[in-house]
N, C-alpha and C positions, 0 to 999 in steps of 0.2 A: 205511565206504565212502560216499564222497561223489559224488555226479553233478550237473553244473551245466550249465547252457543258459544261451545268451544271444541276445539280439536288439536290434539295434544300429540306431541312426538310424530309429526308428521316429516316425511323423508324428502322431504326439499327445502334447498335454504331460506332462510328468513330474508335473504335481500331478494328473490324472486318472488315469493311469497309477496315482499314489500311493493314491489313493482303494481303487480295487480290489482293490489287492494288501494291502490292510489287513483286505479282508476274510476272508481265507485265508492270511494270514500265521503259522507256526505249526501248521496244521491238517496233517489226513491228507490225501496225494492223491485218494481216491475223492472225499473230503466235501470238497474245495477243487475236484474238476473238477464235479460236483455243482452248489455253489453257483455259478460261472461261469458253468455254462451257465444257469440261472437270472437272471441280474445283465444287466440293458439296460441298460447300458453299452458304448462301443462298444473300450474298452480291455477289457473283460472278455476278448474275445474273443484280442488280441495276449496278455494272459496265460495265457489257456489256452491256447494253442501253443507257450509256452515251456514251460510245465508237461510237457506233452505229451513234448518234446522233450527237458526235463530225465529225466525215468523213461526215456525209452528212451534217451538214454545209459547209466544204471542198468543196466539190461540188458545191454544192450551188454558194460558194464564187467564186472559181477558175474557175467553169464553165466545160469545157472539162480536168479533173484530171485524171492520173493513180493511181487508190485507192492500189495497188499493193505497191507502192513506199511510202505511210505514213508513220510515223514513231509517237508513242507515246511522246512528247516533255516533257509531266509535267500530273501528276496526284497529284490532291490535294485535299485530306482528312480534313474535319473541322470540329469541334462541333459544333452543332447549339443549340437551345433550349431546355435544359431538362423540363420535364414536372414531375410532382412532385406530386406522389398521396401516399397515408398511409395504412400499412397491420394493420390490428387488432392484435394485440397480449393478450397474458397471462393476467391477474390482472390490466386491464382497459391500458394496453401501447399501442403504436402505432409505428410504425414502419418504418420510411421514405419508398418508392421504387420509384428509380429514373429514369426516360424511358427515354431514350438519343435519341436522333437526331443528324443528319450526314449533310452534305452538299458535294458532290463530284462533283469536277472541271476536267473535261480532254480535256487537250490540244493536237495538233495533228499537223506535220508538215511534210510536204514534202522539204526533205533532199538538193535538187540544189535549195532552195529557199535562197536568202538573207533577212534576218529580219532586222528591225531595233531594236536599241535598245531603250526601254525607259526611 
């Protein structure tokens, strides 16, 4: 049984975003919400919402779950849409500034499950 959340066009870069989710990539739920709320950073925080999000789909899905036993299966980091505006500069120039967008995917499984593959 798998559960996944996502959150889409989110307004910090995918390489911050990347950072965090490395830190909990892998781990148990309790001990990845744990270490988030720990972690000043300010992607921690869009990760633990997804986390959040992804177990209660869990629930949702599976109905009567032990949230104790999840385990983080896959966290996935994407660019989304950069948005593309110009600083003024010196003697008439202009200056790209690029605002990046994120897309974070987390997936969440409970360990005696069997998956299929696709």
């Amino acid at each position: 049984m798998d559960a996944k959340a996502t959150a889409r066009f989110v307004r910090i870069t995918p390489r911050k975003v990347g950072q965090v989710s490395d830190l909990v990539r892998g781990k148990k739920v309790d001990e990845a919400l744990r270490i988030l709320q720990f972690t000043h950073k300010g992607a921690a925080r869009v990760v633990e919402k997804v986390l959040k999000s992804a177990v209660s789909n869990a629930v949702n899905i599976e109905g009567k779950i032990d949230v104790d036993t999840l385990q983080i299966k896959e966290i996935r980091v994407g660019p989304g849409p950069t948005m593309k505006r110009f600083l003024p500069r010196a003697l008439g120039r202009a200056t790209p500034l690029l605002k990046r967008t994120s897309h974070v995917t987390v997936i969440v499984t409970a360990p005696g499950h069997v998956t299929a593959k696709e």
